[in-house]
C-alpha positions as a Markdown table, in Angstrom:
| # | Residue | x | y | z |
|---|---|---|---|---|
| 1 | Unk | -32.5 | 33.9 | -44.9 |
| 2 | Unk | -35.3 | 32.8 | -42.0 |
| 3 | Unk | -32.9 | 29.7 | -41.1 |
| 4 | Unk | -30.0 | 32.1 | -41.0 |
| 5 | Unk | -32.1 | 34.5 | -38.5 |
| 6 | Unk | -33.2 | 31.8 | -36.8 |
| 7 | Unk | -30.3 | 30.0 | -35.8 |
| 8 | Unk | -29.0 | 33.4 | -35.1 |
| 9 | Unk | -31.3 | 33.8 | -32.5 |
| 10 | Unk | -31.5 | 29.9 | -30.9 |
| 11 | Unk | -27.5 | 31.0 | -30.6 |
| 12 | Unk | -28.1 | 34.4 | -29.0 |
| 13 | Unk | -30.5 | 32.7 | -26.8 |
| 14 | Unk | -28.1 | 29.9 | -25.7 |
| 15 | Unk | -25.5 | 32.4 | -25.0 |
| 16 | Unk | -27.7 | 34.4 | -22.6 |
| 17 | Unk | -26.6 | 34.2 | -19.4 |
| 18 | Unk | -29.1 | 32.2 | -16.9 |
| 19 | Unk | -31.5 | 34.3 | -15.3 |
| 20 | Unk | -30.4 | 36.2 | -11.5 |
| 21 | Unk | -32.8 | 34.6 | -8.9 |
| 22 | Unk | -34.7 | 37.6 | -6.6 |
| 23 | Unk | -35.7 | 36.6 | -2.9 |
| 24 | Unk | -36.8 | 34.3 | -2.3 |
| 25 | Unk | -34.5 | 32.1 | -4.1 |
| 26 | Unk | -36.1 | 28.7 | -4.0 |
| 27 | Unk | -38.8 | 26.4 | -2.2 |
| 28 | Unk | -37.7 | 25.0 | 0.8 |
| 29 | Unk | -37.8 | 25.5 | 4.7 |
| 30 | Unk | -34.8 | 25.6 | 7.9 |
| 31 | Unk | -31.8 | 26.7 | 5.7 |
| 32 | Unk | -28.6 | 26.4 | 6.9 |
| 33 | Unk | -26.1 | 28.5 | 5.4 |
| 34 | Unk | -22.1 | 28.5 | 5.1 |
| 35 | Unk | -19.0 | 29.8 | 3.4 |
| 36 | Unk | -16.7 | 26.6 | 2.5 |
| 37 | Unk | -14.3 | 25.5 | -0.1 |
| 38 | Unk | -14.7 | 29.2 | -2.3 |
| 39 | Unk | -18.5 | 28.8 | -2.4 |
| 40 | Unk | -21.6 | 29.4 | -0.4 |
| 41 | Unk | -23.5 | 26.4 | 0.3 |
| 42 | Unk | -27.5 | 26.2 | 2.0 |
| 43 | Unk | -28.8 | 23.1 | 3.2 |
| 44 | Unk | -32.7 | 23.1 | 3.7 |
| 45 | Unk | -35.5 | 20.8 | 4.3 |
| 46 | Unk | -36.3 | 19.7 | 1.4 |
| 47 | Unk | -40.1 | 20.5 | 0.2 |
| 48 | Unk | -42.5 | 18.4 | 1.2 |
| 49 | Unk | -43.7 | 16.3 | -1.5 |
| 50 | Unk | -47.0 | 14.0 | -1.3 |
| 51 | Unk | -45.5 | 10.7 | -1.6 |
| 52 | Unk | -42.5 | 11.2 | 1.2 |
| 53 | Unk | -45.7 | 11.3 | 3.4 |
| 54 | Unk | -45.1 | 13.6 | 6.6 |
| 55 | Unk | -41.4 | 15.2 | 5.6 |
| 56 | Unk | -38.7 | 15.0 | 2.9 |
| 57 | Unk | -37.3 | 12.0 | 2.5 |
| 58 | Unk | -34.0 | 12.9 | 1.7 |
| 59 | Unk | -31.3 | 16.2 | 1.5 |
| 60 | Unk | -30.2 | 18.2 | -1.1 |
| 61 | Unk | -27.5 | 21.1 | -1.0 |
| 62 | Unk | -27.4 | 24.6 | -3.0 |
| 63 | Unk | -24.3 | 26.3 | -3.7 |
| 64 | Unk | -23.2 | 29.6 | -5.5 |
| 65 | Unk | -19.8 | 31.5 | -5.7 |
| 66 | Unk | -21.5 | 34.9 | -4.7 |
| 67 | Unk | -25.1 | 34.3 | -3.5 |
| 68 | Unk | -26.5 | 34.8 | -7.0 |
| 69 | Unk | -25.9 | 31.9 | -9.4 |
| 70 | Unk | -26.8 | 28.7 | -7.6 |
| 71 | Unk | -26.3 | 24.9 | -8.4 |
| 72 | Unk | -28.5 | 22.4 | -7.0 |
| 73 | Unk | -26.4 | 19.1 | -5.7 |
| 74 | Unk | -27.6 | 15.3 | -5.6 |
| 75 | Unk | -29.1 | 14.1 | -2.9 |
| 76 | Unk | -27.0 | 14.2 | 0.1 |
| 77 | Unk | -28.2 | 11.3 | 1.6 |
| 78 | Unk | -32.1 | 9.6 | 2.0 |
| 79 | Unk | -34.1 | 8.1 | 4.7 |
| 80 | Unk | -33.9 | 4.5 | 2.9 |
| 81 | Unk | -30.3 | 4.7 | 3.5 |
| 82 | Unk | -30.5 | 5.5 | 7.4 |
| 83 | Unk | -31.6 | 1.9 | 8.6 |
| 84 | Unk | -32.1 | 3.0 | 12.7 |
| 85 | Unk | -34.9 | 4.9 | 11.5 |
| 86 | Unk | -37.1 | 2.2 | 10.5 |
| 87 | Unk | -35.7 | -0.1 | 12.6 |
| 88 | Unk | -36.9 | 2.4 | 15.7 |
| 89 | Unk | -40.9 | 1.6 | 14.7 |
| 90 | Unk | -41.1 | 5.3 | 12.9 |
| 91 | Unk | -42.1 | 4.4 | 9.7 |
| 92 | Unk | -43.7 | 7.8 | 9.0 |
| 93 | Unk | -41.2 | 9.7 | 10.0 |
| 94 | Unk | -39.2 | 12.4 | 7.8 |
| 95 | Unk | -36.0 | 14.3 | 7.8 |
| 96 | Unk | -35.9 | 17.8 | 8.2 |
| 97 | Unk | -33.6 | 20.9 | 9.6 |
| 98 | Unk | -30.2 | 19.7 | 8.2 |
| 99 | Unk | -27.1 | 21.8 | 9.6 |
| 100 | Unk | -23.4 | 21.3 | 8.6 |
| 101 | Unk | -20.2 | 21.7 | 10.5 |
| 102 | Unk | -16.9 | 21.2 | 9.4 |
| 103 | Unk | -14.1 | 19.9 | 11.5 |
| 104 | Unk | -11.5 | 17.0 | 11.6 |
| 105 | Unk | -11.0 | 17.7 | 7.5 |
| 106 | Unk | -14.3 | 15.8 | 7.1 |
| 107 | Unk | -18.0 | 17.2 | 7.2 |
| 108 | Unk | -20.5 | 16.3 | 9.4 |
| 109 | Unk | -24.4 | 16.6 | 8.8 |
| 110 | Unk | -26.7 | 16.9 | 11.7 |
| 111 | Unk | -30.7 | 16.7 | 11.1 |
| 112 | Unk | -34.1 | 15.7 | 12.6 |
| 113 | Unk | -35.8 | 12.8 | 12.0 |
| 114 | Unk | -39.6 | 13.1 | 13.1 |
| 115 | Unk | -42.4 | 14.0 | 14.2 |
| 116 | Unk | -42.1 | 13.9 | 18.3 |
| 117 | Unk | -45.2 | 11.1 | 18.0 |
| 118 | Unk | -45.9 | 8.4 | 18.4 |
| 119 | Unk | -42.2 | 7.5 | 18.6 |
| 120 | Unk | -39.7 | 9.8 | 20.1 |
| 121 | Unk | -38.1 | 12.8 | 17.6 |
| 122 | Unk | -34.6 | 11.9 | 16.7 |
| 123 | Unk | -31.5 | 13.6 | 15.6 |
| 124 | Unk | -28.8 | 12.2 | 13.2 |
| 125 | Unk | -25.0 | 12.9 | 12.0 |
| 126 | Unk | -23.6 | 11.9 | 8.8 |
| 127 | Unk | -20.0 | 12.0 | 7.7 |
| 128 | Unk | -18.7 | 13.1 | 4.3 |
| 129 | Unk | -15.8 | 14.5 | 2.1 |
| 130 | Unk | -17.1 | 16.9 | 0.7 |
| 131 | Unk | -19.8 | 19.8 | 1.6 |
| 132 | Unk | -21.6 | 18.5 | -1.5 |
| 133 | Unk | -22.0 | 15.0 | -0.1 |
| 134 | Unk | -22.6 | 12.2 | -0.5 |
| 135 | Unk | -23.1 | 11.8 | 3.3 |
| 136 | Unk | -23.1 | 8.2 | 5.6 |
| 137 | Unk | -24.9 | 8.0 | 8.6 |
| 138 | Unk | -23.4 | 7.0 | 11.7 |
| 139 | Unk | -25.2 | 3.9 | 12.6 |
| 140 | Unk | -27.0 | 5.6 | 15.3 |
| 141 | Unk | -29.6 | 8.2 | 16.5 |
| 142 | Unk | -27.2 | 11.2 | 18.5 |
| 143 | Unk | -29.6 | 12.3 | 20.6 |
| 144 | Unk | -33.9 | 11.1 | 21.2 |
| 145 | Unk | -36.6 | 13.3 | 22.7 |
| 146 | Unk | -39.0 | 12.4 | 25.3 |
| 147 | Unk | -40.6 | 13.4 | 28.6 |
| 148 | Unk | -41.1 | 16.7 | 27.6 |
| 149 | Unk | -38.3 | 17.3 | 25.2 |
| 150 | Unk | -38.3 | 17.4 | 21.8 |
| 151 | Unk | -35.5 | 16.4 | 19.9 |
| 152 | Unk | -35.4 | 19.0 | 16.8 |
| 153 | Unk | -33.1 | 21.3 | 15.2 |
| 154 | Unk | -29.4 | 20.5 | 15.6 |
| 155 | Unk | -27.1 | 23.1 | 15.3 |
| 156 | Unk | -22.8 | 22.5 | 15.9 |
| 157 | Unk | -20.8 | 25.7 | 16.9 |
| 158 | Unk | -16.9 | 24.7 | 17.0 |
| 159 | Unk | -15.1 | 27.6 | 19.4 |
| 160 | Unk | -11.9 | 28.9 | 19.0 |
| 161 | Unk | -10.4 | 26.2 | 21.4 |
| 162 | Unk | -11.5 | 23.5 | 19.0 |
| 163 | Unk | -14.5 | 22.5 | 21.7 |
| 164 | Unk | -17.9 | 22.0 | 19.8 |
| 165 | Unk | -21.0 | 22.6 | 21.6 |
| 166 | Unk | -24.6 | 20.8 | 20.0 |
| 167 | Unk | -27.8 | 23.3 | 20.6 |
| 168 | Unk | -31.1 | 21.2 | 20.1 |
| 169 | Unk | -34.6 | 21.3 | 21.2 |
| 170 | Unk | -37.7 | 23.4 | 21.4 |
| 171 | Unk | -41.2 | 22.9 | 19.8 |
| 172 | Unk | -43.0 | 20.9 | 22.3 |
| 173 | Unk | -41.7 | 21.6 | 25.5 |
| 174 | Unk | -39.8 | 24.6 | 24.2 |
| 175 | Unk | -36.7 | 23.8 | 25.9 |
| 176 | Unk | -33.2 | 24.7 | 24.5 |
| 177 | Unk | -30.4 | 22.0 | 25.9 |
| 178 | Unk | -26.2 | 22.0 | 24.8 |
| 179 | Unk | -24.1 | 19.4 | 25.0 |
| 180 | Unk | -20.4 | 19.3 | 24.7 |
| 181 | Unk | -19.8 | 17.0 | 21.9 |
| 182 | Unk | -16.8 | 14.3 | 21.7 |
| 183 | Unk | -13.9 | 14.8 | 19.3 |
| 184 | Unk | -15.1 | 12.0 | 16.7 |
| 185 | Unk | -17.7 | 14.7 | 16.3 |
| 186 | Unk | -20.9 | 12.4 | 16.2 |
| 187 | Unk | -21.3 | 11.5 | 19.7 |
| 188 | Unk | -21.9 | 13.5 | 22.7 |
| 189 | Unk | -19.3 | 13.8 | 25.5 |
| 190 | Unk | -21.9 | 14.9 | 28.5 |
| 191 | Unk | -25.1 | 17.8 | 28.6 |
| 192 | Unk | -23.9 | 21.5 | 30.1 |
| 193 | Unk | -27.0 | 22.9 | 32.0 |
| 194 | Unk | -28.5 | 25.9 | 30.7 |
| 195 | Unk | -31.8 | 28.1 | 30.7 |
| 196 | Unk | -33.7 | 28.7 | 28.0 |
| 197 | Unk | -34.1 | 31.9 | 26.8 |
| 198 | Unk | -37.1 | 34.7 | 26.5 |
| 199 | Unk | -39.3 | 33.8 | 23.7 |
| 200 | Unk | -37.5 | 30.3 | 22.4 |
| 201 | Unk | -39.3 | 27.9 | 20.6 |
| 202 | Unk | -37.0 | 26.3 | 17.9 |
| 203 | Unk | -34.1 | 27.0 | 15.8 |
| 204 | Unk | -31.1 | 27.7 | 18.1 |
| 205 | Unk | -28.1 | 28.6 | 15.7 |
| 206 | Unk | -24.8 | 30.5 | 17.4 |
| 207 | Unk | -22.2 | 32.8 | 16.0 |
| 208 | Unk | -19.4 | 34.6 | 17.5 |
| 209 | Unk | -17.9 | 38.0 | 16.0 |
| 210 | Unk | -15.5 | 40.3 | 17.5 |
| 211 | Unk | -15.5 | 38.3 | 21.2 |
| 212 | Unk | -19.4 | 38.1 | 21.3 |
| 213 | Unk | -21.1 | 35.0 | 21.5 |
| 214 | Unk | -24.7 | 35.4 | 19.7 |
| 215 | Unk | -27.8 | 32.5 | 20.3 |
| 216 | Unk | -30.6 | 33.2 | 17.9 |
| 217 | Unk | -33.7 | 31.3 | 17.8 |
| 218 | Unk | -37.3 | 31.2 | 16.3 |
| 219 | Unk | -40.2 | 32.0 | 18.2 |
| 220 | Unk | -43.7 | 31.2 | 17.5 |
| 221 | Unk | -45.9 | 29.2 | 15.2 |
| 222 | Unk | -43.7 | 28.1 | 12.0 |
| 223 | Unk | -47.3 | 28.7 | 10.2 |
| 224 | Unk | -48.4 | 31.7 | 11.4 |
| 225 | Unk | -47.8 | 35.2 | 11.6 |
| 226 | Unk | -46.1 | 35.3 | 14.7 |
| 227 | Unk | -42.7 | 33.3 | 13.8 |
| 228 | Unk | -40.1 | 35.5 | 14.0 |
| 229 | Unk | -36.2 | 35.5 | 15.1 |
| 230 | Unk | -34.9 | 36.6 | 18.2 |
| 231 | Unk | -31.2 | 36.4 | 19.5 |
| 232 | Unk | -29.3 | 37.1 | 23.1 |
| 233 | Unk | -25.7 | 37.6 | 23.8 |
| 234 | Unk | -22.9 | 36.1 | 26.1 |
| 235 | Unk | -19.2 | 36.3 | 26.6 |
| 236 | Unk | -19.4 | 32.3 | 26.1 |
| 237 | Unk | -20.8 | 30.1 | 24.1 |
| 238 | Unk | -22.7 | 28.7 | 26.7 |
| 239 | Unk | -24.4 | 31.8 | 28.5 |
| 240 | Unk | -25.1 | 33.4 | 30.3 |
| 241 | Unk | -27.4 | 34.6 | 27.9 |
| 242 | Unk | -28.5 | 38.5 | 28.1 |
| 243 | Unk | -31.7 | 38.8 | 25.9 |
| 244 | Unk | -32.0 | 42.0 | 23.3 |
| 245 | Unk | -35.1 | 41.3 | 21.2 |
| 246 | Unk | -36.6 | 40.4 | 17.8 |
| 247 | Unk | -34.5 | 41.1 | 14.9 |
| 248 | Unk | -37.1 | 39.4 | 11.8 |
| 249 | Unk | -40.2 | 39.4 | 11.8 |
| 250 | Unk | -43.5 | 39.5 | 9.4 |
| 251 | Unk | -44.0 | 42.8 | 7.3 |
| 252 | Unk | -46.8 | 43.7 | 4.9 |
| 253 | Unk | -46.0 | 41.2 | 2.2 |
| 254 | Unk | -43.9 | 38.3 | 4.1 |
| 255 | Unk | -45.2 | 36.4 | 7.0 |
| 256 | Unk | -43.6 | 33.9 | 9.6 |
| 257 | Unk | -39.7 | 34.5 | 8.5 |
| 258 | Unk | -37.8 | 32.2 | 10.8 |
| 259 | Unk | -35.5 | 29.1 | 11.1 |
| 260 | Unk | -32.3 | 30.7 | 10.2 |
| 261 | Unk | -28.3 | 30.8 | 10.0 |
| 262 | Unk | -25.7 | 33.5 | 9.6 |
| 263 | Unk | -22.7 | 33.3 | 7.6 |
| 264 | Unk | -19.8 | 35.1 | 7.4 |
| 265 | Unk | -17.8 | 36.4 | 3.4 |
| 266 | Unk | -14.1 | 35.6 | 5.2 |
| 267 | Unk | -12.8 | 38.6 | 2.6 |
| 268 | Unk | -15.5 | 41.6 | 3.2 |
| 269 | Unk | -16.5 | 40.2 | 7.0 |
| 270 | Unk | -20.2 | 41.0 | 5.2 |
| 271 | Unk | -22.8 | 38.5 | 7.8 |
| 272 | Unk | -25.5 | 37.5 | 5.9 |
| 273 | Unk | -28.6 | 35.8 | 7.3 |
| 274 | Unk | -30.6 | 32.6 | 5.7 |
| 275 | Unk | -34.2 | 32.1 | 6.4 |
| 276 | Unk | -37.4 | 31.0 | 5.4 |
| 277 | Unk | -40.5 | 32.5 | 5.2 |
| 278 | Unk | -44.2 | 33.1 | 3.2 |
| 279 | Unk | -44.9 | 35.2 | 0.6 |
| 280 | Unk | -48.1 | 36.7 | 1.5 |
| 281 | Unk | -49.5 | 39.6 | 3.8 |
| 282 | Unk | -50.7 | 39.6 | 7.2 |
| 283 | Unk | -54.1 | 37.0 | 8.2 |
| 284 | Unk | -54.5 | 34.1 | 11.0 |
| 285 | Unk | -52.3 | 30.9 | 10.7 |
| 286 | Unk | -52.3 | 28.4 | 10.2 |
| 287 | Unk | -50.9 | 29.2 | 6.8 |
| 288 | Unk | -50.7 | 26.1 | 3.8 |
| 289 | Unk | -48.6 | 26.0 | 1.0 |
| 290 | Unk | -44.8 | 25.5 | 1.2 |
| 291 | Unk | -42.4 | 28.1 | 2.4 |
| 292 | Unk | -39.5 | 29.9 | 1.0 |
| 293 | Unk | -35.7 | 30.3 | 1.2 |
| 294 | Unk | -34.6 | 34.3 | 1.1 |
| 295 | Unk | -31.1 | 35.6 | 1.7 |
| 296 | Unk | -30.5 | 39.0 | 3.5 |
| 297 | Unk | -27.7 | 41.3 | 4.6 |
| 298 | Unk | -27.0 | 41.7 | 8.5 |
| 299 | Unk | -25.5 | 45.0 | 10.1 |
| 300 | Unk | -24.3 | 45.5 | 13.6 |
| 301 | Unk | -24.2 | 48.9 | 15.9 |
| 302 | Unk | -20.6 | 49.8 | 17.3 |
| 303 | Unk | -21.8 | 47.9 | 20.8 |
| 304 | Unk | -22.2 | 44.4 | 18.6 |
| 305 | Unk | -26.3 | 44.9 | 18.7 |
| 306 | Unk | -27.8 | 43.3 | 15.4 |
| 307 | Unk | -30.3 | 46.3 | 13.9 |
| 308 | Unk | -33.5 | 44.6 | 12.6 |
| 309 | Unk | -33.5 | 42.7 | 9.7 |
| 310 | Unk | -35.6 | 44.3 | 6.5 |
| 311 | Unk | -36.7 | 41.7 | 4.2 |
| 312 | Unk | -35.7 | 42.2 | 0.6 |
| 313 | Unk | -37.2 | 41.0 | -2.9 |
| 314 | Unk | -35.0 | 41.4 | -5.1 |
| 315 | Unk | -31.6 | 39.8 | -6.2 |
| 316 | Unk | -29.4 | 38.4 | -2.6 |
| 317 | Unk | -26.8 | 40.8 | -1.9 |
| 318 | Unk | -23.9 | 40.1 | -4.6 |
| 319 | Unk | -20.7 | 38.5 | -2.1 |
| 320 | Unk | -18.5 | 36.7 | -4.2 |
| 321 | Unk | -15.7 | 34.3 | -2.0 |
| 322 | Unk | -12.2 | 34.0 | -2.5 |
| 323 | Unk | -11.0 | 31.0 | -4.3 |
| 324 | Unk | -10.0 | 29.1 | -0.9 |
| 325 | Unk | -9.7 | 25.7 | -0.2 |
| 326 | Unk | -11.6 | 24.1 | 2.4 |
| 327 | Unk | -10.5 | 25.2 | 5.3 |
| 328 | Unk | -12.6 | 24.6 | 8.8 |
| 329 | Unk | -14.7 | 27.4 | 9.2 |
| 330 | Unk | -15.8 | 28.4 | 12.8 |
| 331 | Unk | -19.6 | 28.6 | 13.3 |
């Protein structure tokens, strides 16, 4: 009669659904997040472990049908396998703030490769099939830092006229440049001069809704209390950019939410915003530990403001997708 409850209950247990993850939803840092192929994907740095040395040594990709349940791929593709890095002198360099963009039918990977010393920061593009990789790099770096420009956080915003624009830069020097990329997608046609923003320091991601073009960006120290998002607006995605403020920053019991992306559920038109930040309450920087992946709901005023983010703990707002097939999203 014991063996019959007990097997009884192994069963109930194997038949109990896995466990709904609350924000934040997983260990990792710079999320990028977007709706492809039926399924919402997130691409972070991975977290730091002590024998990849400075940064992760490789990319991984998360993916759920509706923000709750998510599947952690295989590595998208590692350092080892990206020969121009070591071949460049930087072998302590890591890889770090991955961002994918779909286009051509084919899916291309941008990321840093750092730090800024003693060698110049880098940023790559890798090609794949599929938004769950595997991912090839393209032989070459796409863009290297240097007198007073950092080479960090790639982001790819395809426009409605098929053009894709490449935001980078901040960090030291705290400069945002764009640069009108070539069709083949991993090269860059020629730079389009811009000013930086009020209050940039890293992070540049764009999105368009309803005829508005918004730049958001981190500001701050990424380990202290003062990171935080801010965004401006444009009728282009190229500026001019009108400023309107912070929309995340630290609360009682989250500090330094930042590095970002928005995303868009094609069926609701629900945004959603990806980001990291640490779980703890207000003190100094700089702050030690590893830093956290959290999903929350954006809302917008009649004008196309975004109203301040509020920073959830609980389960990621429920969004499933349509079954689709991959289709190009814009960014």
């Amino acid at each position: 009669m014991r063996l019959k409850f007990l097997l009884a209950a192994i069963a109930s247990l194997a038949a109990a659904p896995a466990p709904v993850p609350h924000n934040p939803i997983f260990v990792g840092a710079d999320p990028d997040m977007v709706a492809l192929c039926g399924r919402w994907y997130v691409y972070p740095t991975n977290a730091v472990d002590p024998k990849d040395g400075f940064a992760a040594s490789r990319f991984y990709a998360w993916s759920s049908p509706d923000l709750r349940h998510w599947t952690k791929s295989a590595p998208l593709i590692e350092m080892k396998d990206i020969g121009w890095i070591e071949a460049d002198g930087a072998k302590n360099h890591g890889l770090w703030a991955p961002s994918l963009t779909a286009a051509n039918g084919r899916y291309y990977l941008y990321y840093s490769v750092g730090p800024q010393n003693p060698t110049p920061s880098r940023l790559g593009v890798a090609i794949g099939d599929s938004p769950d990789g595997p991912f090839k790099d393209s032989g070459k770096p796409l863009l290297t830092g240097g007198h007073g420009f950092e080479a960090i956080d790639p982001m790819v915003f395809v426009d409605h006229d098929g053009k894709a624009y490449l935001y980078a830069g901040g960090s030291a020097g705290a400069k945002l440049r764009i640069f009108l990329m070539k069709p083949d997608m991993t090269e860059i046609d020629h730079e389009i001069q811009v000013e930086t923003p009020p209050n940039f320091t890293e992070g540049a991601f764009v999105h368009e809704r309803n005829g508005i073009y918004y730049l958001s960006y981190s500001h701050g120290h990424f380990d202290g209390p003062d990171y935080s998002v801010h965004y401006a607006t444009s009728k282009t995605p190229v500026g001019p950019w009108t400023y309107r403020g912070a929309i995340l920053t630290a609360d009682a019991t989250h500090q330094g939410p930042g590095h970002h992306a928005f995303a868009e559920n094609p069926k609701t038109h629900q945004w959603f915003i990806a980001y990291h930040r640490w779980e703890r309450g207000p003190g100094p920087g700089p702050y030690k530990g590893t830093r956290e992946v959290a999903i929350d709901a954006i809302h917008y005023t009649k004008d196309g403001r975004i109203l301040p983010v509020k920073m959830t703990d609980g389960p990621p707002p429920l969004s499933p997708l349509p079954a689709t097939s991959c289709k190009e999203p814009r960014r």
